[in-house]
N, C-alpha and C positions, 0 to 999 in steps of 0.2 A: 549481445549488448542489450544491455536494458535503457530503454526511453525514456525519460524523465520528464518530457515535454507535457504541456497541459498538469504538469502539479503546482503552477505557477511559484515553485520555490527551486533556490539551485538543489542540483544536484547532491550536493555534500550534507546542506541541512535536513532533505531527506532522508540520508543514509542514516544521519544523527541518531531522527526519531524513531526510527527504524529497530535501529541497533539496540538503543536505550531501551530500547519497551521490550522487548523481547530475548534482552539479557540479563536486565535488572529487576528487582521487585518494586514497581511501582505502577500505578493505575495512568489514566491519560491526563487527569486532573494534576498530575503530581509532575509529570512528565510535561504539560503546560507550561506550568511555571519555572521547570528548569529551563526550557527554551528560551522564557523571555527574561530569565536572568541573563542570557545571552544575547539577548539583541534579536533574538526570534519571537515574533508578535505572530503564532500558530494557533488556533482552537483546537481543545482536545478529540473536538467529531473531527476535523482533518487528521491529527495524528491516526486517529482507529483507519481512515480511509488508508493513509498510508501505509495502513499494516497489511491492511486485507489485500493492497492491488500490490505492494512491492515485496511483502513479504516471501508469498509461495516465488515468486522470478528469485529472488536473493538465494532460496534455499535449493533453485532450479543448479544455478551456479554453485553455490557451496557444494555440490552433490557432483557437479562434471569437474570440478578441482579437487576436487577429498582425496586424500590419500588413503593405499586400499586398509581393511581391517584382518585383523587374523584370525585364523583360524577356527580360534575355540570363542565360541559366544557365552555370553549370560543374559537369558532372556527371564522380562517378570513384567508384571503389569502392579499399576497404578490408577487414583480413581484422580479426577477433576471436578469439581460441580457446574453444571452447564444449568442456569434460568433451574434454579433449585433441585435440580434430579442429579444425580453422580451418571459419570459417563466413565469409560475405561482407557487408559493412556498405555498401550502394550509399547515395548523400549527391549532393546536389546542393545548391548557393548560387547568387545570384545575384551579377552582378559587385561588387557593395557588401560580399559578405560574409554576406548573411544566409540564413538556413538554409532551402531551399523546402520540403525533404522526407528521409525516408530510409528504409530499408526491408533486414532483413534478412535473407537468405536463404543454403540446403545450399547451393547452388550458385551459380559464377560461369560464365553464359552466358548465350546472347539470351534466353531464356525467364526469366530472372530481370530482366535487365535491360528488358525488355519489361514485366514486371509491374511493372515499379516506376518507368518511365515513365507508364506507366496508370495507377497512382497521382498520382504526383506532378501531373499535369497534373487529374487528377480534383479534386485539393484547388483547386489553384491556377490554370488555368485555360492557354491553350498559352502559350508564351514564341516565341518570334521569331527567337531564337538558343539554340544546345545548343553549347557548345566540349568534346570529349573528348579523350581522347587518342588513340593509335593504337589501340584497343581494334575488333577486326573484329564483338566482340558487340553493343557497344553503338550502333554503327553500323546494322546490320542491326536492331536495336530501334529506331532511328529510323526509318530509312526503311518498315520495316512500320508505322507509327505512323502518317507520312504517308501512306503507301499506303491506307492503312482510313477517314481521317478526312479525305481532302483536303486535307490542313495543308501552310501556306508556312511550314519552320521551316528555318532554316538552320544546317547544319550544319558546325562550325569544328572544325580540329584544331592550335589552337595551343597550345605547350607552354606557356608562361611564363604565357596566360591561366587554365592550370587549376592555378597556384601558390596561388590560393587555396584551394579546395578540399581539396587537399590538407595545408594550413597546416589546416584544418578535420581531415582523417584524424589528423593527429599529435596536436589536442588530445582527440578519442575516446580514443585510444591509450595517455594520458597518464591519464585516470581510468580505464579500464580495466584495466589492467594491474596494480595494488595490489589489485585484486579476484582475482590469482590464476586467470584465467577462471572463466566461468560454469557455476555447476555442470549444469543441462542448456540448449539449446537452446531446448528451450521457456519456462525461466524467462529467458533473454536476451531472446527475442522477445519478453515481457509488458516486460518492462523496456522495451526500446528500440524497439520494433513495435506499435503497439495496433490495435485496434478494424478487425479484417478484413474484416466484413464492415458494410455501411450500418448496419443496424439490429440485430443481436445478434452479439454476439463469447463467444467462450470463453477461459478461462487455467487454465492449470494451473502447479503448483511443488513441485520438489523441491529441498529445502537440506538438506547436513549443516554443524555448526558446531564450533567446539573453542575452549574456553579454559581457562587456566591458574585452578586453585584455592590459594589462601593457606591457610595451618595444617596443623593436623596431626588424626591423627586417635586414639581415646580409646586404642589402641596405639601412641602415639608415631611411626608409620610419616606420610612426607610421603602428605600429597594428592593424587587422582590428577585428571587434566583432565576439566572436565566437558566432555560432548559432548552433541548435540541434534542430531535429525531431523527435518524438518517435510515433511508432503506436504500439497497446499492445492488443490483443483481450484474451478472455478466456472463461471458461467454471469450473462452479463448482459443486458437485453433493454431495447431502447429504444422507449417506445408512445407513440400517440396523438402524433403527429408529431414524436417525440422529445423530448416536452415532459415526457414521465413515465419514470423509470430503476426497474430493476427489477434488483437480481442475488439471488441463489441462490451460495451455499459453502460448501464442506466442508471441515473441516483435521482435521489432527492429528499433532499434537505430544508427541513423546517425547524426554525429559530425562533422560541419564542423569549418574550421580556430582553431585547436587546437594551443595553442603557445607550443613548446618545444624547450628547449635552445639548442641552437646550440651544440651537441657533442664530442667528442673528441679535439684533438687539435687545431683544428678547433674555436673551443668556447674556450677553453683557452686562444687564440691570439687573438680572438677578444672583449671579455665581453661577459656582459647579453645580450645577441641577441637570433636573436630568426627566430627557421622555422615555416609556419602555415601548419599545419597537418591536413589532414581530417581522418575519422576513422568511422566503422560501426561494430554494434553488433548487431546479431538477432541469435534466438535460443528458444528452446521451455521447459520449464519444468514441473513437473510433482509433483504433492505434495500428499500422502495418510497421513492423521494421524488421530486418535482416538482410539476407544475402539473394540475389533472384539465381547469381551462376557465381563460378570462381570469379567475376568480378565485376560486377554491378551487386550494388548495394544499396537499398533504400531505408527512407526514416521517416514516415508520411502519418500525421496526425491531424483530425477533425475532431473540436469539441462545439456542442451544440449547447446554451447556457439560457436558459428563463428565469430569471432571478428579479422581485419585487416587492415590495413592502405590500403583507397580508393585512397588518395595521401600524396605521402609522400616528404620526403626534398629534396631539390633541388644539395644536394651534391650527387655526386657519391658513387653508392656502389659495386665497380666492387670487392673488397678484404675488407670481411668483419670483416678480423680481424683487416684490416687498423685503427690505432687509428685516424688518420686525417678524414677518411672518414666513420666511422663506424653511420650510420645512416637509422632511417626507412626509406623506401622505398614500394612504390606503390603494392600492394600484398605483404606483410609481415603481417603475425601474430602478435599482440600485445606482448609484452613481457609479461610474470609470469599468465598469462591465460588458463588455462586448457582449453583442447577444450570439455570435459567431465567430470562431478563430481556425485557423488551418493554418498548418504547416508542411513541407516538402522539401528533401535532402535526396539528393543523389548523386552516389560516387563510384567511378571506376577506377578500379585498381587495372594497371597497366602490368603485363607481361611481355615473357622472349626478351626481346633485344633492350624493351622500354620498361624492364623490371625495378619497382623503388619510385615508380612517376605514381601520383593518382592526384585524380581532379573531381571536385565538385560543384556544384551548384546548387540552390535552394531557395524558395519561398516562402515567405511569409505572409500570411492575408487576416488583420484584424478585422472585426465589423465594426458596425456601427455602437457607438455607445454615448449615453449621457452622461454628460457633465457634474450637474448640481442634482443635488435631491429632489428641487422640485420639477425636473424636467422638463427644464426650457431651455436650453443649450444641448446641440448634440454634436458631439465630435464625431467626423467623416470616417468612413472604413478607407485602409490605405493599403498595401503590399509594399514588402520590402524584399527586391533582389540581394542575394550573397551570393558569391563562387569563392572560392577553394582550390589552391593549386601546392604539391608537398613532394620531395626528392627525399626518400630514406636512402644512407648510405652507409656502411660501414666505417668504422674509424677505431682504429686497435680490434680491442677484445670486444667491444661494444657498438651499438647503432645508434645515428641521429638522426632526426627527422629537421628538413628544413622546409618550413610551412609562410605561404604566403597568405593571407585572408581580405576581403573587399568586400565590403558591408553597404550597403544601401547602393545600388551598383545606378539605379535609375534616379537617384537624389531625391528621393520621394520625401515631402512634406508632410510632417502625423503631428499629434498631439501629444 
């Protein structure tokens, strides 16, 4: 199961941006604005965040549901350009077309193509037939393959067989390409490379981004583009036979030239104007979810959130209840931001005699957050109890599940 919690968007709209970006040709800029032709108001640094932390999990799953490949493969490589330097995209399908494996790598030679044989056969198991092309690398990655393992795998060099594969490089190539290359190597490889090692992997990411601002500003002067940085490292760890996922992450995010309409009466006497705001968030969160035995189950998330105006508007805020002058300011907290959130899910599946019963309970804990921009109003940190109680039963050919839910269990008062 993948957790969703701490992307403060539902589940579905994530899946959206997800999907979109990494099926389609289009950049995040482009991918923005399809969202909010939809009723989704997303930044394009959030969509990249979403590629990098949901991506490799999505392709974790695509990979334990795939159905198998056969026997005979077409393996060939392809280049990407990563932060101006070409990097190599090794791919192999089976005769049908479907996709076995792929694997990025600095380099195009046997040592790359040897790692990424060792792959792909790791995932999927040996094939019977390899057709390359005249490649002297990827050759010598075969026969040292066989040489180690004993393996009867035969090796074909026909050209018109590796037409598909390569039909395969051009559509990479096709959504790549409106991405403008990838800003570093390392965020291509979380994108399109995941999970390096068996049981714990690492990712890191760097994005800059740029978009066009509308209006003007309280000097009649145009708006200038807002620009944003995000650096995002992490660490993820898979236990107790990979039944339980654990990651650890750190970001932060700097927002410069935000437009925000002038405030108070201020903006009422003059129009749609507008101040440019800068703004940063960095903070670290914390994600456990899976199975601890055949029947406890957990879903336990901690985000830790610093978010405040780096510079803020040029109006004074000496009285912040001033409607004239009520306005961010330089060291202010974002408004409606908790500077801490946690959540907790735990379910047991019942067996023998009480098989099809399961029950849970869970927590919610917001912190503390301000109100207004100029930070004199703070809304309280609160918790909210849930519990969960659910009967699956058979009925014909098919099963139904009948679910009871109770939400706010202690009638806790929030904001």
């Amino acid at each position: 199961m993948i957790d969703f919690k701490g992307s403060h968007f539902e589940r579905d709209v994530v899946l959206w941006g997800v999907r979109w970006y990494v099926a389609y040709p289009m950049s995040y800029r482009q991918l923005e604005e399809m969202m909010e032709e939809r009723g989704v108001d997303v930044d394009h640094s959030t969509l990249n965040h979403w590629v990098v932390k949901y991506a490799p999990l999505l392709e974790k799953r695509f990979r334990a549901g795939k159905r198998p490949v056969g026997s005979s493969w077409r393996l060939d490589e392809t280049y990407v350009k990563v932060k101006g330097s070409w990097k190599y995209l090794y791919r192999a399908v089976d005769k049908a077309g479907a996709t076995v494996d792929f694997l990025l790598t600095a380099k195009r030679d046997y040592k790359a193509a040897l790692l990424f044989l060792r792959k792909a056969i790791g995932q999927r198991g040996e094939p019977q037939k390899i057709t390359i092309d005249k490649s002297g690398a990827n050759t010598a990655a075969i026969e040292r393959y066989k040489a180690e393992h004993e393996a009867d795998i035969e090796i074909r060099r026909i050209k018109y067989l590796n037409n598909i594969v390569e039909q395969d490089h051009r559509a990479v190539k096709r959504v790549t390409r409106p991405m403008l290359g990838f800003e570093s190597f390392r965020s291509a490889a979380a994108t399109l490379s995941v999970q390096p090692y068996p049981w714990l992997s690492f990712y890191g990411n760097y994005t800059k981004s740029f978009g066009l601002n509308n209006g003007v500003t309280r000097a009649g002067a145009a708006l200038g583009p807002q620009t944003a940085i995000q650096m995002e490292g992490g660490v993820k760890a898979e236990l107790l036979d990979k039944r339980l996922s654990v990651t650890l992450a750190y970001y932060d995010i700097k927002k410069y030239n935000i437009a925000r309409n002038t405030p108070g009466l201020a903006g009422a006497l003059r129009g749609f104007v507008y101040d440019l705001l800068d703004a940063e968030s960095k903070g670290v969160e914390i994600d456990v979810t899976g199975r601890i035995d055949d029947n406890w189950s957990v879903i336990a998330n901690f985000l830790h959130m610093n978010t405040h105006v780096t510079k803020g508007s040029t109006l004074p805020a000496s009285d912040p209840f001033d409607i004239v002058t009520q306005a961010p300011v330089a060291g202010k907290r974002l408004p409606a931001v908790p500077e801490n959130m946690g959540n907790l899910w735990v379910k047991y599946d019942a067996d023998g005699a009480f098989r099809g019963w399961s029950g849970a309970i869970g927590a919610s804990r917001v912190g503390t957050a301000w109100v207004d921009p100029a930070n004199s109003f703070i809304a309280p940190a609160y918790t909210l109890l849930r519990a969960m109680a659910s009967y699956r039963f058979a009925l014909g050919p098919t099963h139904v599940t009948a679910q009871v839910n109770v939400d706010n269990l202690l009638n806790s008062t929030y904001i």
